[in-house]
N, C-alpha and C positions, 0 to 999 in steps of 0.2 A: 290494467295489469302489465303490458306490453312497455309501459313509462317508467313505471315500477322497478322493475326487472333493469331493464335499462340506466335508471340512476342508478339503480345500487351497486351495477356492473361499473357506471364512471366513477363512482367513491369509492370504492376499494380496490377497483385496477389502476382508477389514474385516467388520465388525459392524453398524457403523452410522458414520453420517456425519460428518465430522471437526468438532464443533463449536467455533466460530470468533466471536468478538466482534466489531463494526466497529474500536473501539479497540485501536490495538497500543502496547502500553508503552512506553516509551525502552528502544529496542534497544542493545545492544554495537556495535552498529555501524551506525548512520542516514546517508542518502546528504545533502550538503547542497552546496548551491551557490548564491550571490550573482547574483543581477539585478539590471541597473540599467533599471530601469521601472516603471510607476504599479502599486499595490496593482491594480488592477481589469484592466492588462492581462495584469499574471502570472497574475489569475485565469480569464481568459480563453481564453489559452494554455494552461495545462495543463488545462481543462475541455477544450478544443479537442483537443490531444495523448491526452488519457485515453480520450474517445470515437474517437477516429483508431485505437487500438490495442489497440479493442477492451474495454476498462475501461468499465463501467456505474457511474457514482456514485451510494451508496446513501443516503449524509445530507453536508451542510456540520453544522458544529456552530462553538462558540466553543471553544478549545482549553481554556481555562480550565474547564470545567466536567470535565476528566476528570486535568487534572495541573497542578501549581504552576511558576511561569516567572516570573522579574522581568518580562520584558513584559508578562507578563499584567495587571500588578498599575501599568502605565503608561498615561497615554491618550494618548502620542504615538506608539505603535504602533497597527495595526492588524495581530490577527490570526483565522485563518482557518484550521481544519481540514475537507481533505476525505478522506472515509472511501468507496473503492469495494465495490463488491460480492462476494461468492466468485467468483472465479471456477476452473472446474473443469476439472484438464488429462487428459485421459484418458489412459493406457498402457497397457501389453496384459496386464500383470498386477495394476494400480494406480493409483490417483488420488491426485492432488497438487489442495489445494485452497488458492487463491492470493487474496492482498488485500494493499491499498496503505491507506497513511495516509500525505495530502500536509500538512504545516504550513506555512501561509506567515504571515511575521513580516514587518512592513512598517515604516519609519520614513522619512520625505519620499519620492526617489523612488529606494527601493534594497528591497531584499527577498530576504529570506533564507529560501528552498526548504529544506525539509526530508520526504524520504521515508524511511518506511520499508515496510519488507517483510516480508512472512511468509507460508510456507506450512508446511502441515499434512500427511503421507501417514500416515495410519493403516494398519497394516500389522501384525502380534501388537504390538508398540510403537509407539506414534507418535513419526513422526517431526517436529522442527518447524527450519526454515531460515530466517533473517534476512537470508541474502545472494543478493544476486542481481546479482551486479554489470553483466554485461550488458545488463540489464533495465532497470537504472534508470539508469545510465545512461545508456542508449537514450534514453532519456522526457525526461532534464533536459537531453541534445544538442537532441531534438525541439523541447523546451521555449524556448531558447534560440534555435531558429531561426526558429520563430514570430514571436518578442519581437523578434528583428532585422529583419524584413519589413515 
């Protein structure tokens, strides 16, 4: 019984922890929406939003140093990725380990939000999800109402 118990506890909690990069790739499907406002207030706002919602930012980086973009390779843009922390959703048989990757792409005063998402449930397979649409779009509403205040 003592075996038992035991397996059933390593198939549905896992082994070990669902390891997870700050960088998420270009997903199949990234959340994006246009602002019209300065590079530094969209950053603001969604720093503002991220922390509001519970989101711990783990590094800002330059987007260029992890994937290739004609903006990148412009100086009339300004860009900006922010990369949050795991975070861990508990369940009663399972964990779901969640993070954001915000891009913002800037050119005068417009700026082009790009999130993406990804969670991990390790499970005998892991499992991994890029969508989340209530989620983020929650954040780029939130985002947006900021920007308008």
């Amino acid at each position: 019984m003592r075996y038992l118990i035991l397996s059933l506890m390593f198939i549905f909690y896992g082994c070990a922890s669902a390891p997870m990069t700050g960088y998420i790739s270009r997903a199949d499907h990234p959340y994006n929406r246009k602002f019209n406002a300065s590079f530094e207030k969209v950053i603001s706002s969604i720093v503002y939003v991220l922390k509001n919602e519970g989101w711990v930012i783990d590094s800002e980086a330059d987007p260029a140093v992890y994937e290739r973009d004609d903006r990148y390779d412009s100086s009339i843009y300004q860009n900006l990725l922010i990369m949050t922390s795991i975070k861990k959703n508990g369940h009663v048989l399972y964990s779901t380990f969640t993070h954001l990757n915000v891009f913002i792409h800037s050119i005068g005063n417009t700026c082009d939000v790009e999130i993406r998402y990804e969670a991990r449930t390790p499970l005998v397979h892991q499992f991994i999800s890029v969508h989340n649409d209530q989620l983020v779009q929650g954040i780029l509403d939130a985002v947006e109402q900021e920007i308008d205040k």
